[in-house]
One Martini backbone bead per residue (centre of mass of N, CA, C, O) as a GRO file, in nm:
protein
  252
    1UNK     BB    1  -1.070  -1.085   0.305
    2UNK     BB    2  -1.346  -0.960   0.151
    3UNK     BB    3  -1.269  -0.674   0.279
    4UNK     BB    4  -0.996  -0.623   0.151
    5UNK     BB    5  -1.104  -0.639  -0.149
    6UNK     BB    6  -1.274  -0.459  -0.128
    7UNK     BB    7  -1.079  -0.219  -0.041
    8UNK     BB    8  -0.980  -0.228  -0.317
    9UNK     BB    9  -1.200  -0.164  -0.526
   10UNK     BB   10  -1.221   0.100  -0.444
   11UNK     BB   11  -0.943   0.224  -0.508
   12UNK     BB   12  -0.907   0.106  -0.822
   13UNK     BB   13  -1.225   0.272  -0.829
   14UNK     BB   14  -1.083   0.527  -0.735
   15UNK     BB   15  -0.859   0.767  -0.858
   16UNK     BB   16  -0.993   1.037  -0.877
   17UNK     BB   17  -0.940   1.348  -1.090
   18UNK     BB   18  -0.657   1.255  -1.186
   19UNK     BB   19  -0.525   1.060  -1.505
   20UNK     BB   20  -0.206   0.935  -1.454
   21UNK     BB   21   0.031   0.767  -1.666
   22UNK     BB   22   0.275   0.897  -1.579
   23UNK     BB   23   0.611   0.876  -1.488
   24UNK     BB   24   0.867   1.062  -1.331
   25UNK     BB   25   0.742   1.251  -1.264
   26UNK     BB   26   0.628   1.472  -1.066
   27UNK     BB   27   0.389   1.541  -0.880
   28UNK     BB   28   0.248   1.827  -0.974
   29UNK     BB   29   0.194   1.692  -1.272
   30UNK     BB   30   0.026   1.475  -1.212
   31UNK     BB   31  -0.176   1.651  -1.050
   32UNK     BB   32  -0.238   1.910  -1.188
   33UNK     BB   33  -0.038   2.152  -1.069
   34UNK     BB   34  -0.014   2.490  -1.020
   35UNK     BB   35   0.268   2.619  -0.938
   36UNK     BB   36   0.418   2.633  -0.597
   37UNK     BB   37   0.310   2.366  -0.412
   38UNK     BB   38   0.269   2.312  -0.067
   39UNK     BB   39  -0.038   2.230  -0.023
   40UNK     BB   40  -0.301   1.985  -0.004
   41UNK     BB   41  -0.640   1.982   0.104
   42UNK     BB   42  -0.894   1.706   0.153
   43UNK     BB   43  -1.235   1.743   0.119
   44UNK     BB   44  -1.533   1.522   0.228
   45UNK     BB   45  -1.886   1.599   0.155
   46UNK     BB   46  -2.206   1.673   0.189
   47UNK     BB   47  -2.473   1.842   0.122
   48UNK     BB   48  -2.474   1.907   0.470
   49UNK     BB   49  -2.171   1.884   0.563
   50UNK     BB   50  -2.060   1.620   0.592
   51UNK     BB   51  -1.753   1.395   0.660
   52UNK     BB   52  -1.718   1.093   0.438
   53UNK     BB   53  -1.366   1.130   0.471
   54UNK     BB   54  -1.074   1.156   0.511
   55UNK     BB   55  -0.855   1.385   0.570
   56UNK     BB   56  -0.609   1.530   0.307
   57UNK     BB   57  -0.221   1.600   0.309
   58UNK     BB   58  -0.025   1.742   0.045
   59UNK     BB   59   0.324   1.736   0.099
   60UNK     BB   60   0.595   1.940  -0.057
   61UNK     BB   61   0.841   2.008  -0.249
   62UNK     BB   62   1.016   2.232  -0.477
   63UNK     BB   63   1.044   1.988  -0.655
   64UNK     BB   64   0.768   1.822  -0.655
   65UNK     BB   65   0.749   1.616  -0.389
   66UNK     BB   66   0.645   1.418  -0.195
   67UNK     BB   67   0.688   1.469   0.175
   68UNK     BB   68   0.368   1.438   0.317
   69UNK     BB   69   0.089   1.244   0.466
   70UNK     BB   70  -0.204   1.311   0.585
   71UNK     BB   71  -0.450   1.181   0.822
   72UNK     BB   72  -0.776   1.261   0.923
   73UNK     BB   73  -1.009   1.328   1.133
   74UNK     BB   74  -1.314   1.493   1.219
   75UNK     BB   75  -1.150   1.716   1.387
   76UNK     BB   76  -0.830   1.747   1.271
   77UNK     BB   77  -0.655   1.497   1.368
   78UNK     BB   78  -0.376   1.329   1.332
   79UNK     BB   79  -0.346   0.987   1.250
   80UNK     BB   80  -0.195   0.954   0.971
   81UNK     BB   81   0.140   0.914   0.863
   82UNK     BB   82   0.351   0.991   0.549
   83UNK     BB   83   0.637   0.947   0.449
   84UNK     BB   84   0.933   1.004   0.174
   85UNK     BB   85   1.177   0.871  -0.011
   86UNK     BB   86   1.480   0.934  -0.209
   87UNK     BB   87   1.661   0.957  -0.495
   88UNK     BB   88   1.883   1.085  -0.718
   89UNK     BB   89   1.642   1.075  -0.913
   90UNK     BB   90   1.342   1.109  -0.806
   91UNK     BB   91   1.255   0.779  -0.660
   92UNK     BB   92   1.068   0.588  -0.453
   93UNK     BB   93   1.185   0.404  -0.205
   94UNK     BB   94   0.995   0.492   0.035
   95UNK     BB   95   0.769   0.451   0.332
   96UNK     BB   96   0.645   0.550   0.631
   97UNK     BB   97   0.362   0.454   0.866
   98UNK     BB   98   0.203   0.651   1.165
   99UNK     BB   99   0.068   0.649   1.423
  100UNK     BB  100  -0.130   0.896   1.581
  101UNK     BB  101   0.043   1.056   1.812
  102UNK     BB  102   0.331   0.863   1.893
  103UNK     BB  103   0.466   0.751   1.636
  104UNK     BB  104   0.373   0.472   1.546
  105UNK     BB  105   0.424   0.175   1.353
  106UNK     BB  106   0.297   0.039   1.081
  107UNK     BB  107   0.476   0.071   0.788
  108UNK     BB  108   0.676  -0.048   0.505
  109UNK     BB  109   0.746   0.095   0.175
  110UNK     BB  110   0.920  -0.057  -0.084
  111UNK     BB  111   1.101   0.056  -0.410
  112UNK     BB  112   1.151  -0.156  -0.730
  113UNK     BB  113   1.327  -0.070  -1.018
  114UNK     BB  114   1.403  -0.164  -1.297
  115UNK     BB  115   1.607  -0.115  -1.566
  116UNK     BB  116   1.378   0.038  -1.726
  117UNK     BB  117   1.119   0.113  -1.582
  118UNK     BB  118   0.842  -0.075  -1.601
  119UNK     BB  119   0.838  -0.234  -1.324
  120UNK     BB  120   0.723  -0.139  -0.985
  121UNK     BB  121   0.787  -0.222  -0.691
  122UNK     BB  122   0.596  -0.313  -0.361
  123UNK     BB  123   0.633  -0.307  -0.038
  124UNK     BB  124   0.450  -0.417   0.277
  125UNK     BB  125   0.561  -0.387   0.598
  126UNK     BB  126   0.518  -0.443   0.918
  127UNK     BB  127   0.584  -0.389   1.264
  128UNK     BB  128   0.748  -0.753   1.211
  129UNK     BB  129   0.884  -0.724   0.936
  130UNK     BB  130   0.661  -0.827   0.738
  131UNK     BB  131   0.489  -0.953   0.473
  132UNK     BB  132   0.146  -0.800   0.371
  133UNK     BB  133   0.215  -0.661   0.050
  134UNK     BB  134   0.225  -0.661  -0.299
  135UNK     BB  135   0.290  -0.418  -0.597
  136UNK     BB  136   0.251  -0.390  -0.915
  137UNK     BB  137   0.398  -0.199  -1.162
  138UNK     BB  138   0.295  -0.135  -1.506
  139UNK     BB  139   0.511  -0.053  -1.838
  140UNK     BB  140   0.531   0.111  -2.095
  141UNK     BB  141   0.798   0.250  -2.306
  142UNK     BB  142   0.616   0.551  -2.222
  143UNK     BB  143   0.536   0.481  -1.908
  144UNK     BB  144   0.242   0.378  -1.932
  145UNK     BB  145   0.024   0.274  -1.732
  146UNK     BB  146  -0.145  -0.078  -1.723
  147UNK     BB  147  -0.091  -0.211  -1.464
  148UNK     BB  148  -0.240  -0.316  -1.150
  149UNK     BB  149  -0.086  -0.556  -0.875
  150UNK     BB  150  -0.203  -0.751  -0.614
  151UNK     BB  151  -0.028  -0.909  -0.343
  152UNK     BB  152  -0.003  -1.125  -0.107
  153UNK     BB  153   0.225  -1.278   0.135
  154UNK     BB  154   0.189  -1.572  -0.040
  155UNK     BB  155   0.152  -1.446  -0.360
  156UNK     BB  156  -0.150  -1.390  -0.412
  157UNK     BB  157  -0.374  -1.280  -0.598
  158UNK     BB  158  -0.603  -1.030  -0.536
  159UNK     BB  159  -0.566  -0.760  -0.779
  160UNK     BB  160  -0.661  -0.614  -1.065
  161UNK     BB  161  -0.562  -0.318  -1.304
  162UNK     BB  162  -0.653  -0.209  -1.608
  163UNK     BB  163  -0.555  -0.006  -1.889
  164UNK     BB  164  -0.702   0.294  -2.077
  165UNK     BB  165  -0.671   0.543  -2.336
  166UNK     BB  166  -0.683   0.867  -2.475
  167UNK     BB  167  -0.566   1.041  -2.707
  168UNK     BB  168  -0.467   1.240  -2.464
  169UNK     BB  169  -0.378   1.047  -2.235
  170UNK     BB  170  -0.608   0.949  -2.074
  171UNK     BB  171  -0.814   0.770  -1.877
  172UNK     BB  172  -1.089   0.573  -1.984
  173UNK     BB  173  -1.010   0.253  -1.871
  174UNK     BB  174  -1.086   0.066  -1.568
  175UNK     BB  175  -1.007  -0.260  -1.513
  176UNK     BB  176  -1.155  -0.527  -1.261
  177UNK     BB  177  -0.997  -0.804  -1.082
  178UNK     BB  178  -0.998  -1.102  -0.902
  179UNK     BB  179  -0.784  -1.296  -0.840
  180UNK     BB  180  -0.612  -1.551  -0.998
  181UNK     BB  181  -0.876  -1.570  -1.189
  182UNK     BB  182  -0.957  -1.363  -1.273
  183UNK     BB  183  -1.232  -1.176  -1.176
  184UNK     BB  184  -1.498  -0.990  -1.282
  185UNK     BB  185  -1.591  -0.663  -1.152
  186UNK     BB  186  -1.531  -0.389  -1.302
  187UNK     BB  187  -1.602  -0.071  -1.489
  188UNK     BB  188  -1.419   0.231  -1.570
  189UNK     BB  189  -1.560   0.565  -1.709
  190UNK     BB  190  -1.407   0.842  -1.909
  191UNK     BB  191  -1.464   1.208  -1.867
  192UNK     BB  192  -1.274   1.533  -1.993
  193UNK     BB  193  -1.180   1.816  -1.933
  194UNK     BB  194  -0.999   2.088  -2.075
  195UNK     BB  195  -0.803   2.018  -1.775
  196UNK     BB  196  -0.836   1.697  -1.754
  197UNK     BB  197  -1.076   1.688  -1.534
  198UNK     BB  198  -1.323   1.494  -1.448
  199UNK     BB  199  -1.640   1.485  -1.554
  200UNK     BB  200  -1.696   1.193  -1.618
  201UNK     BB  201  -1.826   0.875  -1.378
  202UNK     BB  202  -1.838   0.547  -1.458
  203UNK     BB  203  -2.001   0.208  -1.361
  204UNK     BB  204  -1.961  -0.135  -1.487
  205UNK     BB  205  -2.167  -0.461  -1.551
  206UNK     BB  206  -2.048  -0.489  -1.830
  207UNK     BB  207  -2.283  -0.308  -1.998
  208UNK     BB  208  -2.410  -0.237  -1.711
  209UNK     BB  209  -2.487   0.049  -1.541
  210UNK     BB  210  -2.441   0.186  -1.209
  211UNK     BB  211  -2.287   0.448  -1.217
  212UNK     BB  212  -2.325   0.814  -1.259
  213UNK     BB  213  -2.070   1.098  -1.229
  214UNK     BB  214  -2.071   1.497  -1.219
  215UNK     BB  215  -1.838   1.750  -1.292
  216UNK     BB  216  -1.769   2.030  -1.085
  217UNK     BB  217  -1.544   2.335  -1.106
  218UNK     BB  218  -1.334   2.557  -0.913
  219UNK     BB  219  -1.078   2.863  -0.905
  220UNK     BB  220  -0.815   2.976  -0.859
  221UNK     BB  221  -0.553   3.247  -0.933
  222UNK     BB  222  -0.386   2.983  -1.055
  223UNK     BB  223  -0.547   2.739  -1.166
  224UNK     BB  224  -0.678   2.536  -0.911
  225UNK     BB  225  -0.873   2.347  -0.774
  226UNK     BB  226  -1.127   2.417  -0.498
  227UNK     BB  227  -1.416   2.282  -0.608
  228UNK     BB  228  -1.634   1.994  -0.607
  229UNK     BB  229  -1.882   1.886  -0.808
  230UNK     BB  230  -2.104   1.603  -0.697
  231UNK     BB  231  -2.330   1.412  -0.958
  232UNK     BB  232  -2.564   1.237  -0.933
  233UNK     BB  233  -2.699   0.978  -1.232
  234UNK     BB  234  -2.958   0.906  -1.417
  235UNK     BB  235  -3.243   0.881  -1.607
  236UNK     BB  236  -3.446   1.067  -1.417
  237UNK     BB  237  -3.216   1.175  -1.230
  238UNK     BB  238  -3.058   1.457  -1.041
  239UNK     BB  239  -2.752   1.477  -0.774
  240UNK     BB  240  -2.608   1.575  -0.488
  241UNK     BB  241  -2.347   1.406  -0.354
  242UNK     BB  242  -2.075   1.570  -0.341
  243UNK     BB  243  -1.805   1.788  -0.121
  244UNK     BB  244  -1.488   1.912  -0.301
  245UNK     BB  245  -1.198   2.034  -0.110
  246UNK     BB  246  -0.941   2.235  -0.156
  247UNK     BB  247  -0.664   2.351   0.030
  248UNK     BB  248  -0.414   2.616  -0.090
  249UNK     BB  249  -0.028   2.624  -0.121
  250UNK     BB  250   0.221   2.882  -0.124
  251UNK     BB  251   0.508   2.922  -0.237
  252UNK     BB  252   0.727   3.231  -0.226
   0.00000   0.00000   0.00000
């Protein structure tokens, strides 16, 4: 269970590159992509070009909603498959997550949304019909996440993280707890820049600073990034620590 608390922590303090607060919009709105893209592969590479974590493909179709994400290994081949049901509303009701090559199911996930719509309840069902985990996302009268818990199957509180913004509407502190007792494990703190997306995230243990990382983008003739550096940096001295690629597609 402790590995995957971090595997929890590591999800909800690594939050990606655009902090988007509203929900009910597009994919390609809340990802902060311009144009009409059909699908976007993301790399982690180290300075010396080594992949660092799983390539992902996030296809869209014409209406601007995810319809598959794939994860590779490094090799290029595709490991897991994550299909997406909408309703007549463009809500995500459904996900089916498959081992590849053989299309094994691997799980599937339900999504029930209260009647205001500040609720979203996901369940994640395994392979034996059975529950494995529930994530609640909660929305203020604005749409605007305000915290998601995950509970595991017997409804223990696994984890949880609250959110709060600044004026532009960005994500700028999202605090993470542990457990039941909500037990503090720490905080990420956002600055971004002229384009919405992610210039500086720092990591703190109460007000101790652990981490602190700053982003350059690179941008194609859409508007869209294309390659992300990202530089660890301390009090004494700064460092290439990953370099982050979109290959991007867009429908004619």
């Amino acid at each position: 269970m402790k590995s995957r608390i971090l595997i929890l922590t590591a999800f909800f303090l690594s939050l990606g590159y655009v902090a988007s607060a509203q929900h009910f919009g597009t994919d390609i709105k809340e990802e902060r992509l311009k144009g009409k893209v059909k699908s976007v592969l993301t790399t982690i590479r180290t300075p010396q070009g080594r992949i660092v974590a799983q390539p992902v493909r996030h296809n869209f179709n014409e209406a601007g909603y995810f319809t598959q994400t794939t994860y590779y290994d490094t090799m290029g081949n595709p490991v897991i498959i994550v299909g997406f049901t909408y309703d007549k509303k463009n809500r995500l009701v459904k996900d089916i997550r498959t081992h590849e090559p053989y299309s094994e199911l691997l799980s599937q996930t339900t999504y029930v949304y209260d009647k205001k719509n500040r609720t979203i309840t996901a369940e994640m069902f395994g392979i034996a019909d059975s529950l494995e985990e529930r994530t609640v996302h909660q929305f203020d009268k604005d749409n605007v996440l305000q915290k998601v818990t995950v509970y595991s199957e017997n409804n223990k509180e696994l984890a949880s993280t609250k959110y709060e913004y600044n004026n532009a509407g960005y994500r700028s502190l999202a605090t993470f707890t542990e457990g039941e007792n909500n037990i503090y494990r720490g905080t990420e703190k956002y600055r971004y820049d002229t384009e919405g997306f992610i210039a500086e995230r720092c990591s703190y243990y109460l007000t101790t600073l652990r981490q602190a990382f700053l982003y350059t983008y690179y941008y194609d003739e859409q508007g869209n990034w294309t390659q992300a550096y990202v530089y660890h940096v301390t009090p004494s001295e700064g460092y290439l620590y990953e370099v982050i690629t979109r290959q991007i597609t867009y429908f004619e």
